[in-house]
GUTORSE-602449 format. One record per residue (C-alpha): z, y, x; residue number from 1; residue in three letters; chain. Coordinates in Angstrom, 3 decimals, padded with zeros to 6 digits, m for minus. Example, Ala and Ser with C-alpha at 12.3 -4.5 7.8 and 13.67 -1.06 7.14 Angstrom:
BEGIN
{atom {007.800; m004.500; 012.300}; 1; "ALA"; "A"}
{atom {007.140; m001.060; 013.670}; 2; "SER"; "A"}
//
This chain:
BEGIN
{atom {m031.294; m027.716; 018.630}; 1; "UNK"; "A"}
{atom {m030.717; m023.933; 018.734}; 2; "UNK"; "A"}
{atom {m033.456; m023.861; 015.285}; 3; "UNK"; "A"}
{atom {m030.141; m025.208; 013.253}; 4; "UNK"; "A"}
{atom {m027.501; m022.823; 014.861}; 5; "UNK"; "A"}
{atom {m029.447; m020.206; 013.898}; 6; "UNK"; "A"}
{atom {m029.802; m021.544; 010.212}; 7; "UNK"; "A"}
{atom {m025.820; m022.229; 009.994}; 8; "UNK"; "A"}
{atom {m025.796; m018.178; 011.568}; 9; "UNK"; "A"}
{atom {m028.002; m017.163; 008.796}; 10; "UNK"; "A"}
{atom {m026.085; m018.819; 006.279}; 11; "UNK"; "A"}
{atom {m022.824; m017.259; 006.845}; 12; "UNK"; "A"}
{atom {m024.478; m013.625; 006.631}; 13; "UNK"; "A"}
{atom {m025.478; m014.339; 002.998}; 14; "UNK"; "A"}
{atom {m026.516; m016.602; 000.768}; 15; "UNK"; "A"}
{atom {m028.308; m015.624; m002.543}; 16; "UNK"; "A"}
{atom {m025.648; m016.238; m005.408}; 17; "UNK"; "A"}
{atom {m022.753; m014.778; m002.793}; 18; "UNK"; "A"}
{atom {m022.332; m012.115; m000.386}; 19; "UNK"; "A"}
{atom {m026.190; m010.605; m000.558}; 20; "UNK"; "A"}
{atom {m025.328; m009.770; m004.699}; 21; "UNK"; "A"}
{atom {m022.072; m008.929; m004.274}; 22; "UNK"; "A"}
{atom {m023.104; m006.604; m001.594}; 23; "UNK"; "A"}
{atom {m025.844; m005.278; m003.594}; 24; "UNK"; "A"}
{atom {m023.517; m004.591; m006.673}; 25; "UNK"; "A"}
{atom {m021.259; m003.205; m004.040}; 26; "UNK"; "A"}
{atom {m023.554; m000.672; m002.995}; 27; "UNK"; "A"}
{atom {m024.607; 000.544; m006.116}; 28; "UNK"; "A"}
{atom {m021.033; 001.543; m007.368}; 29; "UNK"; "A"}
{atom {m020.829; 003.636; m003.777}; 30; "UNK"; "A"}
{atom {m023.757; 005.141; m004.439}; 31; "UNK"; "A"}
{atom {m022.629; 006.209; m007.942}; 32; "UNK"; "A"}
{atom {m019.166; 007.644; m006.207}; 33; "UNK"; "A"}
{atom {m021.566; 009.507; m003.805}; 34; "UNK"; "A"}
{atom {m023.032; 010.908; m006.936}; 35; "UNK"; "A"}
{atom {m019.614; 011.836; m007.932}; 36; "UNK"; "A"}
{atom {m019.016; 013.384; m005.046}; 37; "UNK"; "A"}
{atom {m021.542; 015.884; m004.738}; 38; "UNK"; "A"}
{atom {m020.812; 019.339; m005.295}; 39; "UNK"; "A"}
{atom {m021.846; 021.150; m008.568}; 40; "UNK"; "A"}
{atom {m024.637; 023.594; m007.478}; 41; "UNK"; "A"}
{atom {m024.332; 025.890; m010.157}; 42; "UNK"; "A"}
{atom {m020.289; 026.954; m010.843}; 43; "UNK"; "A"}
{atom {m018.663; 027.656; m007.969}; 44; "UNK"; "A"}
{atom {m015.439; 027.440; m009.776}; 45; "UNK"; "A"}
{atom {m015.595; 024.107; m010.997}; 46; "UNK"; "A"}
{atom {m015.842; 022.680; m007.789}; 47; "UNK"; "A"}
{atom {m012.868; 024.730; m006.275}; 48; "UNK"; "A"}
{atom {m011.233; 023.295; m009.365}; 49; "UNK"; "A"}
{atom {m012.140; 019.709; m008.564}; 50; "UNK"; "A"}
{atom {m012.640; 019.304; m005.150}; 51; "UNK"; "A"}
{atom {m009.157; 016.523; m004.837}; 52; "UNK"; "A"}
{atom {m011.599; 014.698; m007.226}; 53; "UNK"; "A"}
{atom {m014.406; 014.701; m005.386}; 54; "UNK"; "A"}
{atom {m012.312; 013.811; m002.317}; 55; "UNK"; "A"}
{atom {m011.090; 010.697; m004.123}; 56; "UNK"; "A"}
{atom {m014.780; 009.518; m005.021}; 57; "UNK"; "A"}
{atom {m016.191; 010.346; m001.016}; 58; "UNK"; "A"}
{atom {m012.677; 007.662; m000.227}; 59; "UNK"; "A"}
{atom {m014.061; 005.234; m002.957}; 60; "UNK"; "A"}
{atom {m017.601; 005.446; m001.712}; 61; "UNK"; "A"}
{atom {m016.688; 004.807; 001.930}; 62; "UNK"; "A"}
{atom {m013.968; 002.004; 000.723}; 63; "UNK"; "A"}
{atom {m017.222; 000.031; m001.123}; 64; "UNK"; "A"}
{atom {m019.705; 000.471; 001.389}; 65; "UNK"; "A"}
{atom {m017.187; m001.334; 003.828}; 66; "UNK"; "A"}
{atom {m016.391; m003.788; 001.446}; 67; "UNK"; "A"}
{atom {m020.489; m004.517; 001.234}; 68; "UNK"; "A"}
{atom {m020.528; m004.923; 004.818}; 69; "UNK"; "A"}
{atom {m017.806; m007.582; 004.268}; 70; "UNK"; "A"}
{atom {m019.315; m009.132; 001.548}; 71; "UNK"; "A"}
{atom {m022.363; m009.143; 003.575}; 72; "UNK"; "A"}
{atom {m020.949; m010.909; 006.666}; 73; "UNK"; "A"}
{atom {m019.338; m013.073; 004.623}; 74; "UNK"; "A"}
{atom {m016.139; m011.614; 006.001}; 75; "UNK"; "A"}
{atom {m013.375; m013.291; 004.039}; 76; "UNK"; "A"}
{atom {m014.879; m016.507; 004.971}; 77; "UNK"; "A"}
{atom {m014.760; m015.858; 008.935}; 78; "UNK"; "A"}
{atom {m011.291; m014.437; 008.569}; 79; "UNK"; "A"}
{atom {m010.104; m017.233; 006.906}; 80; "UNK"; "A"}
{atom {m011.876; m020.029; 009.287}; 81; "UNK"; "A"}
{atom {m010.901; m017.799; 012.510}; 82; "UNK"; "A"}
{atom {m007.519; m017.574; 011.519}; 83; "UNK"; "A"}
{atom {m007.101; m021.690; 010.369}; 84; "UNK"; "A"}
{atom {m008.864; m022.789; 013.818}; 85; "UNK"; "A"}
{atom {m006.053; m020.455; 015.676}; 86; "UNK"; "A"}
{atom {m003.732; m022.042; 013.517}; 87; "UNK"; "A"}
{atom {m004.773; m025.168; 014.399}; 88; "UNK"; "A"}
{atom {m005.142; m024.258; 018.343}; 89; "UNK"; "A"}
{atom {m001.844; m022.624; 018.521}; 90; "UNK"; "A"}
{atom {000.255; m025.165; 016.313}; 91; "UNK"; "A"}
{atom {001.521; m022.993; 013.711}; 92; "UNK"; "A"}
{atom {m000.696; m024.830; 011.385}; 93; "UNK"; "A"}
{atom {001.653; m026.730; 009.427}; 94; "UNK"; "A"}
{atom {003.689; m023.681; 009.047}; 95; "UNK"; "A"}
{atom {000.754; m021.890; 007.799}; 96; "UNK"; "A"}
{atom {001.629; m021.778; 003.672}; 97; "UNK"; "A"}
{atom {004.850; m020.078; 004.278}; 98; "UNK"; "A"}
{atom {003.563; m017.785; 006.500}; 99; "UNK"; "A"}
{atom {000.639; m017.150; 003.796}; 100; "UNK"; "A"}
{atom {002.981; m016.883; 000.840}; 101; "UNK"; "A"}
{atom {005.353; m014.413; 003.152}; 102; "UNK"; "A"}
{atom {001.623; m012.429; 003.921}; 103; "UNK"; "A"}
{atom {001.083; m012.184; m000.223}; 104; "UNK"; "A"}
{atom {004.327; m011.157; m000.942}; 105; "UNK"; "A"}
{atom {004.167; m008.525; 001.866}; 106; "UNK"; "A"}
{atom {000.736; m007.689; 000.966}; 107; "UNK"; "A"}
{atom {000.270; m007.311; m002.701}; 108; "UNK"; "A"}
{atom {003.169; m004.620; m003.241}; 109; "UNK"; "A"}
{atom {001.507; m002.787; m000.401}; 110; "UNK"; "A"}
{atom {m001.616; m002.408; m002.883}; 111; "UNK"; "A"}
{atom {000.138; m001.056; m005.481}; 112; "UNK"; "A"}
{atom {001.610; 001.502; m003.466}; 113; "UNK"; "A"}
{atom {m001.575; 002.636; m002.379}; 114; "UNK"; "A"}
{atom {m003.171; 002.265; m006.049}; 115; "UNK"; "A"}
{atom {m000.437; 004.607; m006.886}; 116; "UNK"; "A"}
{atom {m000.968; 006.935; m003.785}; 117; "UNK"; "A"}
{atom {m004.520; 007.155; m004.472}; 118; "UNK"; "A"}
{atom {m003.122; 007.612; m008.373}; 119; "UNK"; "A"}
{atom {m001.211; 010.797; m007.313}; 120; "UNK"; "A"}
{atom {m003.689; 012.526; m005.410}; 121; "UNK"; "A"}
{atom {m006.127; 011.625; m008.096}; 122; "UNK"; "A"}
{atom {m004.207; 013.757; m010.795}; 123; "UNK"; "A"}
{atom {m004.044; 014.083; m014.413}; 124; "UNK"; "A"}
{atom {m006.407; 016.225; m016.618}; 125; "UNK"; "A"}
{atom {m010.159; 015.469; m017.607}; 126; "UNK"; "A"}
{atom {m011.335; 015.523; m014.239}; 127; "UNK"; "A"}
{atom {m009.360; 012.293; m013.356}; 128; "UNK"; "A"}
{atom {m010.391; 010.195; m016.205}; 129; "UNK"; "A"}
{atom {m012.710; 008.894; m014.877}; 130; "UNK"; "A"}
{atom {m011.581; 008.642; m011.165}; 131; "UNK"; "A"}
{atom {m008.815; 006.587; m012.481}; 132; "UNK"; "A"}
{atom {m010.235; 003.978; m014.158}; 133; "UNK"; "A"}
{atom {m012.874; 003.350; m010.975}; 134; "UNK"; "A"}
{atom {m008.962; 003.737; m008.928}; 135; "UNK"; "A"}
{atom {m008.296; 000.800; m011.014}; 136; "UNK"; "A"}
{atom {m011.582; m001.521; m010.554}; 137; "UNK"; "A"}
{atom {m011.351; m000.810; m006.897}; 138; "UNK"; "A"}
{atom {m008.063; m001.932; m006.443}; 139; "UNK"; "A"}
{atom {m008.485; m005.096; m008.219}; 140; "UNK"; "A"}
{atom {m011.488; m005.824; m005.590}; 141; "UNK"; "A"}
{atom {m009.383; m005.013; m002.834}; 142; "UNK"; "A"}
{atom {m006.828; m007.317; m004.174}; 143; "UNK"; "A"}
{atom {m008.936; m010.418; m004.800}; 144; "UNK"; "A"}
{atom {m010.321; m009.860; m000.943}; 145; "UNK"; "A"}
{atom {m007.111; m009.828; 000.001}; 146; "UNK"; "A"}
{atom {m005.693; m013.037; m001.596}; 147; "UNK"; "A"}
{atom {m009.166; m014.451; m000.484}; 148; "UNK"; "A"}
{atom {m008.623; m013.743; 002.861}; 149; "UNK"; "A"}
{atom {m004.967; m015.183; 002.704}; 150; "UNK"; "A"}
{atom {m006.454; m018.209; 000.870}; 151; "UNK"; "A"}
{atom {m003.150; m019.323; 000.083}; 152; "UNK"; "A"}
{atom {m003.924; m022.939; m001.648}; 153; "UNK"; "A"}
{atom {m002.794; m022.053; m005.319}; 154; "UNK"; "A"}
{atom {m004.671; m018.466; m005.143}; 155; "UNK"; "A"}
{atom {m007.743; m020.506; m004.294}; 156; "UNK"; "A"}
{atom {m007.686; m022.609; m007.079}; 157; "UNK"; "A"}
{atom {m007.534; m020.268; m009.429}; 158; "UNK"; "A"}
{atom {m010.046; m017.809; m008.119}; 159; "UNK"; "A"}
{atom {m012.580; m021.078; m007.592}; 160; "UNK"; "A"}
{atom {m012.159; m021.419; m011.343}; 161; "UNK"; "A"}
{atom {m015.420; m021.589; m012.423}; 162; "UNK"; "A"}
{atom {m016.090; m019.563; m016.143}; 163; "UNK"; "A"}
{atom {m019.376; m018.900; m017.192}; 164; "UNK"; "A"}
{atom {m021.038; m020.050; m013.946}; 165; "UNK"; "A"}
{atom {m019.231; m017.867; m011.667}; 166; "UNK"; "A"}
{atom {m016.093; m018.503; m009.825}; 167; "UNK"; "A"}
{atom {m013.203; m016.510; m010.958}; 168; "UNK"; "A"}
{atom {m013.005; m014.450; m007.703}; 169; "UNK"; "A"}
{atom {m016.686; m013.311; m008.150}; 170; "UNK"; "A"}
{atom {m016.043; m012.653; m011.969}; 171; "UNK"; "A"}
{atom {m013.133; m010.451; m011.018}; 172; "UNK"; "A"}
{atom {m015.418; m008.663; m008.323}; 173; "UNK"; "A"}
{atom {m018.141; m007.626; m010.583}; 174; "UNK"; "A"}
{atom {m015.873; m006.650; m013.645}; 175; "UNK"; "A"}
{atom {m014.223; m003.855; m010.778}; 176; "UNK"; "A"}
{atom {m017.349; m003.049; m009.343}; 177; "UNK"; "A"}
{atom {m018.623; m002.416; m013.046}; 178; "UNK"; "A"}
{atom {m015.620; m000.345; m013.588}; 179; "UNK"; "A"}
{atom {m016.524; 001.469; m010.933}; 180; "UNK"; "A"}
{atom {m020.045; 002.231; m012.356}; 181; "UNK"; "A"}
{atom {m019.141; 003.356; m015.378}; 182; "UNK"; "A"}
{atom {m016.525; 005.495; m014.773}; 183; "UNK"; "A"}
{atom {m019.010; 007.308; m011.974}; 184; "UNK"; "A"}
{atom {m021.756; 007.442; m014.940}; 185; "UNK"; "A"}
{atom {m019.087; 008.498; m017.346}; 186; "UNK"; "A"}
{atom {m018.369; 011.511; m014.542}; 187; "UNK"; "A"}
{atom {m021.814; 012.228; m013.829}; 188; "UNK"; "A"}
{atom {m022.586; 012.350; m018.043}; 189; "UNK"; "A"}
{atom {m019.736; 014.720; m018.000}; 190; "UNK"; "A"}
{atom {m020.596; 016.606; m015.765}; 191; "UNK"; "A"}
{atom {m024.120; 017.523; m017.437}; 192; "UNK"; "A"}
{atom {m026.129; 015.283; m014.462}; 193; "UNK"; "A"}
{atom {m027.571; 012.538; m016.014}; 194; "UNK"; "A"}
//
């Protein structure tokens, strides 16, 4: 009896070819922005110069390791299930694809406005190069959580896709998180530390 609750618990924290590699992936671009991040030990000068930078890759860091936890726990999965079984309870549930296409309309513009926050505080020069293009992989992550926590019914189907044995949500996921690692390596090669 309680031998397969725990099995369906265990299954929603991870399973193999999900949340556990996604996390793992996760993880390794924030440690790569930690990298980043660090303060050069030998010119003083260069990291007055650079320290909105380095800000920007300590935000990135802490913005992937939360996003492991969520691909950890599965997150976008209980999301979506908690909020379809309140649908359901509260009986707003036929109502519940307008009310998802209002939430992507409300929500994706919102992104870009903080892609281009995040842009502006980023900065231009050699110093940003590199911040922007992992600015860029982690907003497409953030975005494809976000439309597959609204799992609005066309959004699903396309990011189900599956292309080379991967659905197109977990595709998208590991071309930002790869983003993310080489623009940290890029940094880090750079800045003489590889």
């Amino acid at each position: 009896m309680n031998s397969e609750l725990l099995l369906d618990d265990v299954s929603l924290l991870a399973d193999m070819d999900g949340g556990l590699v996604a996390a793992a992936v996760q993880v390794a671009a924030a440690l790569c922005c930690v990298a980043v991040a660090q303060p050069d030990p030998v010119n003083s000068a260069a990291r007055l110069q650079t320290s909105g930078v380095k800000t920007v890759w300590r935000v990135f860091a802490i913005a992937l390791m939360m996003q492991a936890m969520f691909s950890l726990l599965r997150g976008n999965l209980l999301l979506t299930d908690s909020l379809r079984e309140a649908a359901q309870v509260d009986g707003w549930y036929d109502y519940r694809r307008f009310l998802q296409f209002l939430l992507l309309i409300f929500i994706l513009p919102k992104i870009w406005r903080l892609y281009e926050f995040l842009k502006s505080r980023v900065g231009q020069g050699k110093d940003a190069v590199n911040a922007h293009l992992a600015l860029r992989g982690i907003s497409l992550q953030l975005g494809v959580t976000l439309l597959q926590v609204v799992s609005f019914h066309y959004t699903d189907l396309i990011l189900n896709l599956q292309l080379l044995g991967m659905s197109l949500a977990d595709l998208l996921s590991l071309f930002s998180m790869i983003m993310v690692v080489v623009a940290a390596i890029r940094d880090l090669v750079r800045l003489n530390r590889v």
